[in-house]
C-alpha positions as CSV (number, residue, x, y, z in Angstrom):
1,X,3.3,12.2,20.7
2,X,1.5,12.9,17.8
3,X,-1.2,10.2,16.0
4,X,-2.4,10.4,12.6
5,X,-4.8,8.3,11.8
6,X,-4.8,6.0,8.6
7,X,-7.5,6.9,6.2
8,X,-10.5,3.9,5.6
9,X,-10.0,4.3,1.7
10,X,-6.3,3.0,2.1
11,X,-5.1,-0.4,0.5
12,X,-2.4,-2.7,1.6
13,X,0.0,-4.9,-0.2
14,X,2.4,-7.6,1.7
15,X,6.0,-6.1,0.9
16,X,8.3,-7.7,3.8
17,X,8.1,-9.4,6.9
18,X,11.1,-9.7,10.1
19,X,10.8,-11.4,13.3
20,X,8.4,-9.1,15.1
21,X,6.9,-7.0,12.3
22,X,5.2,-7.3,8.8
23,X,5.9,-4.3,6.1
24,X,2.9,-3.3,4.0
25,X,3.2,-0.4,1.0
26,X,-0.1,0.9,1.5
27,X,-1.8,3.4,-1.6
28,X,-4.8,5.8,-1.1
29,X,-7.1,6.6,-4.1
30,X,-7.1,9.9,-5.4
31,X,-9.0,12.6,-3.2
32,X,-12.3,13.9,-4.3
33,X,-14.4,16.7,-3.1
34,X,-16.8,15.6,0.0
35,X,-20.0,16.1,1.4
36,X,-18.7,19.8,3.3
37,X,-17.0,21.2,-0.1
38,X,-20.2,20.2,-2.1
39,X,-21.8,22.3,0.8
40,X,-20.1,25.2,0.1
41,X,-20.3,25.1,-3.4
42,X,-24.6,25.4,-3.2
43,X,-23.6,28.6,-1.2
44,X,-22.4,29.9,-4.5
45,X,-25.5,28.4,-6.7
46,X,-27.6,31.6,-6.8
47,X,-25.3,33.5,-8.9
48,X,-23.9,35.5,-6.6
49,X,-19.8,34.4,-8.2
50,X,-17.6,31.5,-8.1
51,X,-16.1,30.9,-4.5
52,X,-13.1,32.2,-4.4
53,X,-9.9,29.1,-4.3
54,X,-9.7,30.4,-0.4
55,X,-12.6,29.1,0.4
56,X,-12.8,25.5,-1.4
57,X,-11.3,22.4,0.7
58,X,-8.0,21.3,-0.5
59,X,-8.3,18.1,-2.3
60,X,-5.0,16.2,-1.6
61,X,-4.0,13.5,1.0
62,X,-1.8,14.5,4.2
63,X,1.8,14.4,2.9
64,X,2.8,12.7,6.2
65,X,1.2,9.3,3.7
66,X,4.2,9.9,0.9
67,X,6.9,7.5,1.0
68,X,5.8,5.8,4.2
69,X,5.1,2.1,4.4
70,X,3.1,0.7,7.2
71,X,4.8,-1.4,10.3
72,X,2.4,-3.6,12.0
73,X,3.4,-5.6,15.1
74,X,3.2,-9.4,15.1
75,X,1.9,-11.3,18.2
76,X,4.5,-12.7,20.2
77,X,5.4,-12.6,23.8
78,X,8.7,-11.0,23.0
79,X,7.7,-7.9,21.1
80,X,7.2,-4.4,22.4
81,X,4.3,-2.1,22.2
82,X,3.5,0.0,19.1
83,X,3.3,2.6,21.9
84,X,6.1,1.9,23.9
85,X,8.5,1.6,20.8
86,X,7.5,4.9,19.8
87,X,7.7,6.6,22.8
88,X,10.9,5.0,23.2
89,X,11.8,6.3,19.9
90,X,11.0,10.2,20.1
91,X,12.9,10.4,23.8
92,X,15.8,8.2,23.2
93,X,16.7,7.6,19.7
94,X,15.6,10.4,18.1
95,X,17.1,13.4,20.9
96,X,20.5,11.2,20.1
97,X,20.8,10.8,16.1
98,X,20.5,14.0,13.4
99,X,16.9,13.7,11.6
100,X,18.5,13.2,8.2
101,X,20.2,9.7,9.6
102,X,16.8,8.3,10.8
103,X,14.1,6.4,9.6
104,X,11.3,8.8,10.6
105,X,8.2,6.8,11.9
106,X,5.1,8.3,13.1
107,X,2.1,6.7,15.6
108,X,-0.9,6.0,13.5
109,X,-4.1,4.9,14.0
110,X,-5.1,1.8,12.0
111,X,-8.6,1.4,10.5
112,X,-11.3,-0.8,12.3
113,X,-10.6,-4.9,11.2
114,X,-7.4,-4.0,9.3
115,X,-5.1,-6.6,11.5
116,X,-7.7,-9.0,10.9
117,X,-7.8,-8.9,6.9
118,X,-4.4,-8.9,6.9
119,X,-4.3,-11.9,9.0
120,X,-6.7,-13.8,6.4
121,X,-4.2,-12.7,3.4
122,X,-1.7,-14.3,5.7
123,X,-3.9,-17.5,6.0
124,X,-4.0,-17.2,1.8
125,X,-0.4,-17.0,0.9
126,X,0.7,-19.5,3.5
127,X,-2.3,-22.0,1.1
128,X,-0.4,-20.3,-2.0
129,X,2.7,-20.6,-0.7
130,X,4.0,-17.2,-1.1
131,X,4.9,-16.5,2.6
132,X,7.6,-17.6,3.6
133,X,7.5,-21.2,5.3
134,X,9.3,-20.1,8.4
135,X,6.7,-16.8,9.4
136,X,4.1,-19.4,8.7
137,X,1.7,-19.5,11.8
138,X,2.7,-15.9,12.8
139,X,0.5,-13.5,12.6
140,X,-1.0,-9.8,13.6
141,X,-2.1,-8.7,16.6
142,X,-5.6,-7.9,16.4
143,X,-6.0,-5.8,19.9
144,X,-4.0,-3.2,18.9
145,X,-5.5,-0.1,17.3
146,X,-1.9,1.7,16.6
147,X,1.1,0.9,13.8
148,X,3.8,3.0,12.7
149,X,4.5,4.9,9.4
150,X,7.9,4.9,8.3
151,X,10.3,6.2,5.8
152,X,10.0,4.0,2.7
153,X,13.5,3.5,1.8
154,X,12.7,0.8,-1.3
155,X,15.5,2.0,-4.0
156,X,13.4,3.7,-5.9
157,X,14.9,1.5,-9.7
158,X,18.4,2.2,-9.3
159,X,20.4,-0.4,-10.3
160,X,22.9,-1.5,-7.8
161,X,21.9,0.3,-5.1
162,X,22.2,-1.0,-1.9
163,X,19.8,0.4,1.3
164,X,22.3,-0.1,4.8
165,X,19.3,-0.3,8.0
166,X,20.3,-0.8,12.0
167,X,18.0,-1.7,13.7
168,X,18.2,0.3,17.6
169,X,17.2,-2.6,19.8
């Protein structure tokens, strides 16, 4: 089962919330060069010639981040495992339905504290009132170290259009 794991620099927003899970669109800033390709760069500083584009680290996120939003398990006695859903996914669901007629969701590994901040913007918009009244009192699990990445399949400003999920349960 492969894991990515969640880069620190991400942000979260609140986008939607069911009986087990809470939905958050999640954006990364823009990559810049680190520490190693600075490195190689003052290989280059005696005038030898410009490093070739080979040999310079790529500066662009994973694309397993585009168009995925991030699923984050509630705690409640009746949900299942980040782990054990996935699992269940990749040798069940996923042998049984054609790729391109799945959500695709991947393991990944969620920052340090993550489930907790969340939990505290929880706390916020239940004081604001912009959670709804009957999640109020619900919230993360903050034991867990994994979520899921999954398809984002928010109609992207078409008018009209309609997005059709089940749910395998």
């Amino acid at each position: 089962m492969a894991v990515v794991e969640l880069p620190l620099t991400a942000t979260f927003e609140y986008l939607a919330e069911g009986a087990a899970n809470i939905v958050y669109r999640f954006s990364l800033p823009p990559p810049s060069p680190n520490i190693e390709a600075d490195a190689a760069l003052h290989d280059y500083e005696d005038g030898r010639s410009t490093p070739p584009p080979s040999e310079l680290p790529a500066l662009h996120h994973d694309p397993i981040f585009e168009h995925k939003l991030l699923r984050l398990r509630k705690v409640l006695p009746s949900t299942t495992s980040v782990l054990v859903s996935q699992e269940k996914f990749e040798q069940v669901i996923r042998p049984l339905i054609p790729s391109e007629y799945l959500v695709q969701q991947t393991l990944v590994k969620l920052p340090p504290d993550l489930q907790a901040d969340c939990n505290r913007n929880l706390g916020l918009m239940e004081q604001a009132e912009t959670r709804p009244r009957k999640r109020h009192g619900t919230y993360l699990a903050v034991d867990v170290i994994y979520g899921s990445l999954v398809t984002d399949m928010t109609p992207a400003g078409n008018q009209g259009s309609v997005v059709i999920e089940f749910k395998p349960k």
